[in-house]
N, C-alpha and C positions, 0 to 999 in steps of 0.2 A: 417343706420342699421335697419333690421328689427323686429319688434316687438317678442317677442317671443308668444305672442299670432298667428300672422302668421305663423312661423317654425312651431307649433306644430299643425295647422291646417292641414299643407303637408304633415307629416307623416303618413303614414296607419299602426296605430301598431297592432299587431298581437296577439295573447293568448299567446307568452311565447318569440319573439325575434322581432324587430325593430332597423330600421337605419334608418339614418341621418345623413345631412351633419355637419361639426363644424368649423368654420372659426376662424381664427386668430393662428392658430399651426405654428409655427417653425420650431421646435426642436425636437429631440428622449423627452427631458426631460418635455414638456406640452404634449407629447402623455402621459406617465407616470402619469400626473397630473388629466387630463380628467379621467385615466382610473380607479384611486384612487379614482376620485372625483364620479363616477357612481356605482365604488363597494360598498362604503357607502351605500346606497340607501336600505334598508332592501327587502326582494327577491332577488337582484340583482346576479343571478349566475356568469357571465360571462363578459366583458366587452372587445372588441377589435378595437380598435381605429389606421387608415391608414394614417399615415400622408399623405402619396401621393394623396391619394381620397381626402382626408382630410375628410373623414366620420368616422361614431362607428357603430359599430354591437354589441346591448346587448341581452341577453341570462337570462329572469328570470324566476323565479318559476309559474308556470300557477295557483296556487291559491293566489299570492301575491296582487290580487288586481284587478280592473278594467282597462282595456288596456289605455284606453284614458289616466285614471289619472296617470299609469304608466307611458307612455309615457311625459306625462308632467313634473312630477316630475325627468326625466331622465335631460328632457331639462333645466328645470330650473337648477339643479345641475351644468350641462355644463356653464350655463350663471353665476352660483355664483362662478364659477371655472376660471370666464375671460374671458371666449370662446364664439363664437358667433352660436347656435342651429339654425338650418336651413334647409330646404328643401335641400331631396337628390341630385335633379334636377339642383339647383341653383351651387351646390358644379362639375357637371361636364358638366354646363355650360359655353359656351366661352364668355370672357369680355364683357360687356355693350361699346360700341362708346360713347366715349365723345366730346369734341373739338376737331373740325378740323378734326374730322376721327381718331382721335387716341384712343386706348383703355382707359377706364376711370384711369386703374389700370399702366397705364407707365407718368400718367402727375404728381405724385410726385416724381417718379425718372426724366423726364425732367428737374421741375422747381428747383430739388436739384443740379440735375448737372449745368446751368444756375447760380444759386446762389453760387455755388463752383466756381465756373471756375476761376472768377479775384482773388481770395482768391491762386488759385492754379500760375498764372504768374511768381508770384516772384521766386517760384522755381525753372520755367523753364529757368528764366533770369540769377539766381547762375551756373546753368549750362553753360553760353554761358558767364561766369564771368562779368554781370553787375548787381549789388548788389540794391536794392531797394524794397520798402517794401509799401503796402499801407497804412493810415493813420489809425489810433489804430477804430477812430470813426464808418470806413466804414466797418475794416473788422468787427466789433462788428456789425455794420447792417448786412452785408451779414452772416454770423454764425448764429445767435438767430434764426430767422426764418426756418431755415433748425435745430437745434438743440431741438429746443419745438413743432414747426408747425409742419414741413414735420417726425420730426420724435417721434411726440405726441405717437405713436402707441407703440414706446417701452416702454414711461414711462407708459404707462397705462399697459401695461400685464406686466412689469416690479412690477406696485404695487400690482398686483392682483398674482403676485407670491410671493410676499412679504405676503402678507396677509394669503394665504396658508400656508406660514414657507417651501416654496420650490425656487428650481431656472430655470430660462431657458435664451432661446439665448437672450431676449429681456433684462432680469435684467443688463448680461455683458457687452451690448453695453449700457444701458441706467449709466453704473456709469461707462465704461471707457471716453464715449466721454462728460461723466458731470464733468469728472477730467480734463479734456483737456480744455473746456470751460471755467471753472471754475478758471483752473490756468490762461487763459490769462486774463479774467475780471478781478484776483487778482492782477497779473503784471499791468494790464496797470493801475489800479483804484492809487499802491503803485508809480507809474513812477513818477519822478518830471517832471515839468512844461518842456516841449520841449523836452522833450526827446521821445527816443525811443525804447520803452524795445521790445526786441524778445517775442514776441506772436505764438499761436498754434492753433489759431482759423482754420485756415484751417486743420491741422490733425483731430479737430473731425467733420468738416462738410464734410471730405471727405472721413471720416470712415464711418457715415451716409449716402452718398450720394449713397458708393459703397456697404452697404450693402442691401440700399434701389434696389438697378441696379439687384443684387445676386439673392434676392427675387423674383424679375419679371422677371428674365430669368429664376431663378429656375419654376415658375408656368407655363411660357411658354412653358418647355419641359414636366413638370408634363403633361398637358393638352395634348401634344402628346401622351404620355403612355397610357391613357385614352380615345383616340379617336377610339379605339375595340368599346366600350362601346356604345358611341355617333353613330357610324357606325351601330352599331345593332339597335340600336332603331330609325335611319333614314330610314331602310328598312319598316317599319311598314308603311304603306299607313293610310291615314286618312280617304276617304270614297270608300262606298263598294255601287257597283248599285245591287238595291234587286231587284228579278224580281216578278211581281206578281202573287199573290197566287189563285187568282179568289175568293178570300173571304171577304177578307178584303182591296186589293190592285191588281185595275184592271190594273195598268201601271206602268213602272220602277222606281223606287224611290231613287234616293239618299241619302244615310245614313251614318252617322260617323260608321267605323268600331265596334266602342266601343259598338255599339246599336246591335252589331249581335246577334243572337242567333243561337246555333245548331239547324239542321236541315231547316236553312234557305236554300234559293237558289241565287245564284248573279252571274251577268254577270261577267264577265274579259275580259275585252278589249286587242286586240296587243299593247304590249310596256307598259302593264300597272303589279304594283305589284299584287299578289296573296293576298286577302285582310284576308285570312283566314285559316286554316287549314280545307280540307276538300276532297272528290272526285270527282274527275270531272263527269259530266253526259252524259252532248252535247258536241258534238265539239272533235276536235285534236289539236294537238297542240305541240312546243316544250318549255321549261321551263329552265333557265337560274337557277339553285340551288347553284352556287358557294358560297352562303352566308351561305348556309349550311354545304355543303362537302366539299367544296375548291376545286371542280371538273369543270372547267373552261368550258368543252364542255356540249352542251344544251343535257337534259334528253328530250327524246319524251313522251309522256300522250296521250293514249286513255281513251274511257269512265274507268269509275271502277277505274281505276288509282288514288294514292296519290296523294295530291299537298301540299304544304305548304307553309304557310301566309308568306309572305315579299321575295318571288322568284319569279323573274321577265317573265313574259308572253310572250311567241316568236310571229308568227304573226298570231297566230288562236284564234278567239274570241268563248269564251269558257263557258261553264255554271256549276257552282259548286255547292257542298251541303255541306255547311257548318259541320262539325262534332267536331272541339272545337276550344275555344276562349280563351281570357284573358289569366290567367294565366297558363291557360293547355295548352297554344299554343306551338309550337316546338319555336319558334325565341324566345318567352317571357320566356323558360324554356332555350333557351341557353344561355340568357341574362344575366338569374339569374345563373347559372352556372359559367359564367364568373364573374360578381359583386362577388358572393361565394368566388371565389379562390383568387379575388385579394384584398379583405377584411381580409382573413387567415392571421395567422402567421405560418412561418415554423419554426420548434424546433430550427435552428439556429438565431431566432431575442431574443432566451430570455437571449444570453450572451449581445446584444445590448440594453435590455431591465435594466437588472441588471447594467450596467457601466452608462447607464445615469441617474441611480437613485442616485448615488450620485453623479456625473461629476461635475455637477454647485458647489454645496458647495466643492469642491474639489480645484477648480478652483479660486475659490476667497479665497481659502486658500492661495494659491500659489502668487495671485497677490499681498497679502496682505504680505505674506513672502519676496518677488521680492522690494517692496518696501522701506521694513525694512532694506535688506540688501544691498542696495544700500544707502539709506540715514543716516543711523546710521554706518555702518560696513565699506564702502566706502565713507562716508563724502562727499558725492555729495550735491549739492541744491537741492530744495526741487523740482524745475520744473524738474529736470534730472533726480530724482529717480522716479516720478509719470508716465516720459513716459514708462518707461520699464513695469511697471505696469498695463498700460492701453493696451499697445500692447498683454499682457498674457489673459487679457481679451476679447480683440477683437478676436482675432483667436483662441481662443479656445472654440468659438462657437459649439455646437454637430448639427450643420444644415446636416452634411455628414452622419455625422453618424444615425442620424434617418430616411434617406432618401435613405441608402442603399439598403435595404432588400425592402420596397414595389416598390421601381424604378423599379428593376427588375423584381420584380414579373409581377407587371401589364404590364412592354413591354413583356417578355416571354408567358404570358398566351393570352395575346392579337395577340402576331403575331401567336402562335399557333392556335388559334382559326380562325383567317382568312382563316389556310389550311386544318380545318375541325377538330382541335386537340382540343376537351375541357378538360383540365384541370379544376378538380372540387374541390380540394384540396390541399392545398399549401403542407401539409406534406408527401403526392403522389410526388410531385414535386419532393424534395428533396428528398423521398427515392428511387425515377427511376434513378436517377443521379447513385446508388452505386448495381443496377440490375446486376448480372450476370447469373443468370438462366433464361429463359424466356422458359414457357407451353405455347403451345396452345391446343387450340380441336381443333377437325380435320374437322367435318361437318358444314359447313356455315363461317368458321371460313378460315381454309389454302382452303377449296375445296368451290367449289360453293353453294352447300348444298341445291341443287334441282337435285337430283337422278331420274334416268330415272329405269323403269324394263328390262335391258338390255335381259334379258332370262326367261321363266319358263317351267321345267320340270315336268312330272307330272309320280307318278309312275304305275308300267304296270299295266292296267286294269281300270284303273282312263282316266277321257276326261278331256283334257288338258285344253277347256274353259271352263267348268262348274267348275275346278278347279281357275281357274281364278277371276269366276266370284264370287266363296263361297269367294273368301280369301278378293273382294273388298266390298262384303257385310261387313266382320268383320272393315273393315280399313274407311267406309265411313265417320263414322263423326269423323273420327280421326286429327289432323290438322300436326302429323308428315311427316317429308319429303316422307318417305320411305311408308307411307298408303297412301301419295298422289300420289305418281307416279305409285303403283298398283290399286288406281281406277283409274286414265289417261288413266292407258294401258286398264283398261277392256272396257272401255268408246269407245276406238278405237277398238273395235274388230265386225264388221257391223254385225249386225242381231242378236246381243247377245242378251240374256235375264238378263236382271239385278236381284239381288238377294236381297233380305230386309234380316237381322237378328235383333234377339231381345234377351236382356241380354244380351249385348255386355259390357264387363267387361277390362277395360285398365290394364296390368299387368308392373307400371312402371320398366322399363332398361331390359325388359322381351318380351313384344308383348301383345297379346289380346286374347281374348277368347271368344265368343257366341255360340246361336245355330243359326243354317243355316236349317230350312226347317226338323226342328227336330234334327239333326246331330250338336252333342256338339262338336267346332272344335276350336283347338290352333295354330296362327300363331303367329311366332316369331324370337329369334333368335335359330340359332343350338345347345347355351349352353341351354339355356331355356328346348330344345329336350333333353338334356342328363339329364338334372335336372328331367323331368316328364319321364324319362325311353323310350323315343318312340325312337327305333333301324330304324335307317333311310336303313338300308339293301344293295338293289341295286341299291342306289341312295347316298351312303356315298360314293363312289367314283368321282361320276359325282359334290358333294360339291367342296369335296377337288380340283378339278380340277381348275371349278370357280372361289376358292378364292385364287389360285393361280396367276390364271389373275389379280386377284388386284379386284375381285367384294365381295360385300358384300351379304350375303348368310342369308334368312330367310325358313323357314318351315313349310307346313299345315301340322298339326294332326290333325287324329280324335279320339276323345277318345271312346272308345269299352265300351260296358256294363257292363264285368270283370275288366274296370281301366287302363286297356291296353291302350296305344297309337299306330296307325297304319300311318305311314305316308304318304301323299295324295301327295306333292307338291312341290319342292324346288323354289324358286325365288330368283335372281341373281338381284342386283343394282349395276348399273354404276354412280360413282360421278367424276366429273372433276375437277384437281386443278383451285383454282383461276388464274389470269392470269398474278398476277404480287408476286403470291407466293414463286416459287421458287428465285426470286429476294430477297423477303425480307430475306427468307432462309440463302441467301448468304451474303446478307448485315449482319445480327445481327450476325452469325459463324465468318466474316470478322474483327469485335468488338471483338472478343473473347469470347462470352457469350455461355455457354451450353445450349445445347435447348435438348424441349423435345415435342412429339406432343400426346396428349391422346385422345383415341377411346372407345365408345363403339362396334366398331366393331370386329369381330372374328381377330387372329393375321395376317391370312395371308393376309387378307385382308389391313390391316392398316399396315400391314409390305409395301407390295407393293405400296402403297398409297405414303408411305412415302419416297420409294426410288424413286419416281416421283419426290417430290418435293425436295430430294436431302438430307433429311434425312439418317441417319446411322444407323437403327435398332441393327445390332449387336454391335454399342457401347450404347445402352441403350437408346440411342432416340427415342424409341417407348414403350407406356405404351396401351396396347389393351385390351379390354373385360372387360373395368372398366363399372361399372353401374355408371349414373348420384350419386347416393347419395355419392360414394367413391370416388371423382374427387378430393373433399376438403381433403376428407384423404392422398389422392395421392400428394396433394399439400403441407401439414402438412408435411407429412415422406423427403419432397426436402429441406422444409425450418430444420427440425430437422439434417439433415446434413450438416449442415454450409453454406447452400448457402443464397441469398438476390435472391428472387424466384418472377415475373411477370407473372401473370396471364393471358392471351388472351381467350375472349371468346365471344358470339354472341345470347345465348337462355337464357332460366329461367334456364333450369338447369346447368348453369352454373355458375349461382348465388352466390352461395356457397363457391365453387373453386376462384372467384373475392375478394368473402368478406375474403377465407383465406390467401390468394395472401399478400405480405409486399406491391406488387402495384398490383389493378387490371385494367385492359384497355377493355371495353368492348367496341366492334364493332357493327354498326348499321348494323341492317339485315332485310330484306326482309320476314323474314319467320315468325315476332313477336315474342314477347317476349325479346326482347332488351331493352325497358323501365326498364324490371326487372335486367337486367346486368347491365344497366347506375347506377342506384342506388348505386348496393351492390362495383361499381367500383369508382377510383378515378381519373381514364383517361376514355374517350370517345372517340371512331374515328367515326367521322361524315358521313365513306362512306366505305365501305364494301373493305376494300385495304389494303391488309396485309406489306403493303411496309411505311405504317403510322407507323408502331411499334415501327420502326428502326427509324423512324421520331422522335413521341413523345420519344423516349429516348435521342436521341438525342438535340432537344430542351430543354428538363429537363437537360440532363448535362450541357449546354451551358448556362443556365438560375441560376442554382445553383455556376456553374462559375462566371458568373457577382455576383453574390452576395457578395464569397467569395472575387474576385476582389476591390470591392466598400467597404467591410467592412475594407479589411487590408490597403487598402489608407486614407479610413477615419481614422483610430488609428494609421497611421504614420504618417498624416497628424498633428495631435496632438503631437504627442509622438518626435517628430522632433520640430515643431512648435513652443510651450508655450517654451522647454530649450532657443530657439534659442532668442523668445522675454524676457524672464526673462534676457538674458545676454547681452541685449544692442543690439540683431545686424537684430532686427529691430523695425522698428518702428511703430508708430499705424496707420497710412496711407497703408505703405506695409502689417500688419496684416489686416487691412480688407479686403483690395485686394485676399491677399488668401484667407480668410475666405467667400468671395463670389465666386471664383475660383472653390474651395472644391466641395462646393454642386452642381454649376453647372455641374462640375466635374464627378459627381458619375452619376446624371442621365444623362447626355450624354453619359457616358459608357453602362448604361443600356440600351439606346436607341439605339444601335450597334446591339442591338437586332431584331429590328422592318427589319432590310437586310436579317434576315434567312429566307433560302428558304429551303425545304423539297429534297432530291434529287428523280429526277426523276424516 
């Protein structure tokens, strides 16, 4: 065991939340016990304890104290609680090799089954009716050993639950299979000389043996559920070739990743990982990001191009510039992302929370009842009423039932996130499962959201490229879609004279405003024109035309000396549905869910949009001419009408709309400003594919499914169980058996999970 001066060496704790690992849990009812034993702790806000990870997430006040000491005082509490504090690392680490190549952690279930086995013959031999028993002396060798030795582990968390004034799986097994022992030491010690009394030494060594088996198949699949986690962090490369700087380092140098810094430079070899977040310089290349987006086929990279740390290099050896590390990296932030959600609890684990706060004492109510009334009431011996006793205590372990909720978690968020789905939030989880509305915005989001200037008109007496060129003066240092593709276009037009303006004023969900060459000019949209009064003339026709094509329609003004607005200009944008949007369309209306797509673009335009991708504007499926601040309102007035309302969106100003959203999902996008969506949201789609939606809901219902699944087995698992052993009809052998069943039980169900595929 390690020191706890080590555990609390591993921890990096933070100004107000820290995790760690806790060894020795069971149960729902030592999660309860931890989480009690750290809310004591004065600051302590919050305390979230996984049995599956077998880690804690605490949550205190940022002036409680200094971190370290915090942090210490957490751990120690864990340790005066029974529990063993410990690096997070070590908790979803795979077993240490012991002998002979076996894991350290299956040679006391070996050596217990081994010491059971001839204890267990005679039973097999009652079967095949030849009756025979081994000698009182040997089976008392074979039992002790496996009863104190191999299964030391229950009396010890057994007494330290005692000491608490609480109970868990370790106390039930450690006093049914010490009534079982205990009664055959009394028979054989009371037997006269040659005789042979019926003994039960083998019911409690094989109670022990199989619940010891339970345990290490239970950890076994645990550590499956968790291998997301382990996968993530095996992509991170260990060292990065720096190339030199001509200052300080005249030749390539090898360096652990960890030593990076921004604005470094480093080679990337073919076939090697991406050791950093950063843009490529030199070199082409194609990029294998499946670990990001779940997008199987290689991304190409010229210079200027993204790359990101732990995606793997095709065959062009390439030169990068570092621009973030550590904990700002994309892989290190999806890391923590995933840890985030499968740490959470979702609002359905606090009915499993409250039932194991009292189960145990509940439980040894029962067994304590079971034996009364068999020994006083039914006049049975004193060995015949203690087994029905002992079996109410072996099987009514809560190993299932605390192992419900995170099994599933962590296989659901896990396999999601292999196909680019991060869930960030386990209560998002659960509330995507009961989605029937689903918003999206329309630019970056259903359409590709790099618009081209498909047209511009200029009105009579106006030159159509100086008109061009005033409007990409105003749009230059703009970084919207729609001011990039009219400076592209001015850019393309040979021999143009480019324009500077100054005072160039953003007018947000509106357009822009400067002067151009003295000439105070408003480009924007058409409602913006009606709002400042500029009468678009004989060019409101030639609008209306365009935005019936389905383009989105902007307008130069110039404002006149009198206040007047005289209009200069119309420009016409072409955007293209994404290419797998009218699918997703079809998939989520296929679900039954009402949809709805929100624009700030003028109606005809977003009308036509929408009947591309298969949308139904005249039944209400188009919300057009919202400005960005009213997105969230638009999203308010869905949910004030009874619906459970999902959010889609891909920019900053969508922010809002995600944070009012009951779930928001924000999409990675190309155009920036998705860091601020990931945020205010509680899903992430890793790649710009609106066919994830229908994905991520789908995985949230099938993941909130396993739960309910595992919880109602786990409590009929019980609720069946203890009647059946309180009434004789079984015994404490067969109750263990299912009592290790149970639990592997429930995460194998979870793990059904780790098959889902995304449909194509």
């Amino acid at each position: 065991m390690e020191q706890a001066s080590t555990a609390t060496a591993a921890v990096e704790p933070s100004a107000s939340e820290t995790d760690f690992g806790v060894g020795g849990m069971t149960c729902a009812s030592c999660v309860g016990r931890v989480e009690r034993a750290l809310k004591k702790i004065p600051g302590v806000q919050q305390a979230s304890v996984n049995l599956a990870t077998e880690s804690v997430r605490v949550h205190w006040q940022a002036d409680a104290g200094d971190a370290v000491a915090m942090s210490a005082r957490l751990q120690r509490a864990v340790r005066d609680a029974g529990y063993e504090p410990r690096p997070l690392e070590a908790a979803e680490a795979e077993p240490a090799t012991g002998w002979l190549g076996l894991p350290r952690d299956a040679w006391p279930v070996l050596l217990a089954a081994l010491l059971s086995a001839p204890l267990t013959l005679p039973m097999f031999g009652s079967l095949l009716g030849q009756h025979w028993m081994l000698p009182a002396w040997l089976q008392f060798a074979l039992a002790t050993p496996v009863q104190f030795w191999l299964g030391a582990r229950f009396y010890r968390a057994a007494w330290h639950a005692l000491k608490a004034r609480s109970g868990n799986m370790e106390l039930l097994v450690a006093i049914g299979t010490s009534a079982g022992w205990g009664l055959s030491s009394w028979l054989w010690w009371r037997a006269e000389a040659g005789a042979m009394p019926h003994l039960y030494y083998e019911g409690s060594a094989l109670v022990i043996t199989l619940v010891l088996l339970g345990k290490w198949l239970e950890s076994r699949a645990k550590r499956q559920a968790t291998e997301a986690i382990r996968a993530l962090h095996a992509l991170r490369p260990e060292v990065a070739h720096l190339l030199p700087d001509g200052i300080k380092r005249e030749q390539l140098v090898d360096v652990p990743v960890a030593e990076l810094l921004p604005g470094d430079r480093v080679l990337v070899r073919p076939g090697e990982r991406v050791p950093a977040d950063g843009s490529l310089l030199q070199g082409s290349t194609q990029v294998d990001e499946s670990m990001l987006t779940g997008e199987p086929m290689p991304v190409p990279k010229q210079p200027g191009d993204r790359m990101t740390g732990g995606s793997l290099n095709g065959d062009g050896a390439v030169e990068l510039e570092v621009a973030a590390v550590g904990a700002q990296s994309v892989l290190n932030r999806i890391i923590a992302l995933v840890q985030d959600a499968q740490a959470a609890k979702p609002p359905i684990q606090r009915l499993v929370d409250q039932v194991a706060a009292v189960f145990v004492p509940v439980v040894l109510l029962i067994a304590l009842l079971t034996f009364g009334a068999w020994y006083f009431w039914q006049g049975v011996a004193l060995e015949d009423a203690l087994l029905p006793a002992v079996a109410v205590l072996v099987i009514a372990c809560p190993c299932a039932l605390g192992l419900a909720t995170p099994a599933a978690i962590m296989a659901g968020t896990g396999v999601a996130a292999r196909h680019g789905i991060l869930v960030q939030d386990a209560a998002a989880l659960e509330t995507a499962c009961r989605i029937d509305t689903v918003a999206f915005d329309k630019t970056g989001t259903l359409t590709l959201g790099e618009p081209t200037l498909s047209a511009w008109v200029a009105a009579p007496g106006v030159d159509e490229a100086g008109a061009l060129q005033a409007a990409a003066a105003l749009q230059r240092q703009s970084a919207h879609p729609l001011a990039r593709a009219v400076v592209l276009a001015a850019e393309a037009v040979p021999e143009a004279q480019a324009l500077t303006a100054q005072e160039v004023q953003a007018v947000p969900g509106r357009g822009s405003q400067g002067l151009v060459q003295g000439a105070h000019l408003h480009l924007g949209s058409l409602r913006w024109m009606e709002e400042l009064g500029a009468r678009l003339g004989e060019l409101g026709a030639r609008a209306e035309a365009l935005q019936a094509e389905g383009a989105t329609v902007s307008a130069l003004a110039l404002q006149l000396s009198d206040g007047r607005f005289a209009p200069l200009a119309l420009f016409a944008f072409a955007d293209l549905p994404k290419p797998g949007a009218q699918i997703a369309v079809a998939r989520l209306r296929a679900r039954g869910l009402r949809l709805s797509m929100i624009s700030g673009d003028n109606r005809g335009a977003a009308e036509a949009m929408a009947r591309r991708l298969g949308l139904n504007p005249d039944a209400g499926e188009v919300l057009a001419e919202v400005l960005p601040g009213d997105k969230a309102a638009r999203i308010v007035a869905l949910k004030q009408g009874g619906h459970q309302v999902a959010m889609v969106g891909d920019g900053v100003n969508d922010a809002p709309a995600l944070a009012a959203a009951d779930v928001g999902i924000a999409m990675a996008s190309t155009r920036g400003g998705s860091d601020v969506a990931m945020h205010a949201a509680g899903i992430t789609l890793m790649r710009g594919d609106p066919r994830l939606v229908a994905a991520a809901l789908d995985i949230s219902r099938r993941t909130v499914s396993k739960i309910r699944q595992n919880l109602f087995w786990a409590f009929a698992y019980n609720v069946a169980g203890i009647p059946l052993a309180a009434l004789g009809y079984l015994d404490p052998v067969f109750a263990g058996a299912a009592m290790a069943l149970s639990s592997v039980s429930v995460v194998g169900n979870a793990l059904l999970l780790k098959r889902w595929q995304p449909e194509a």
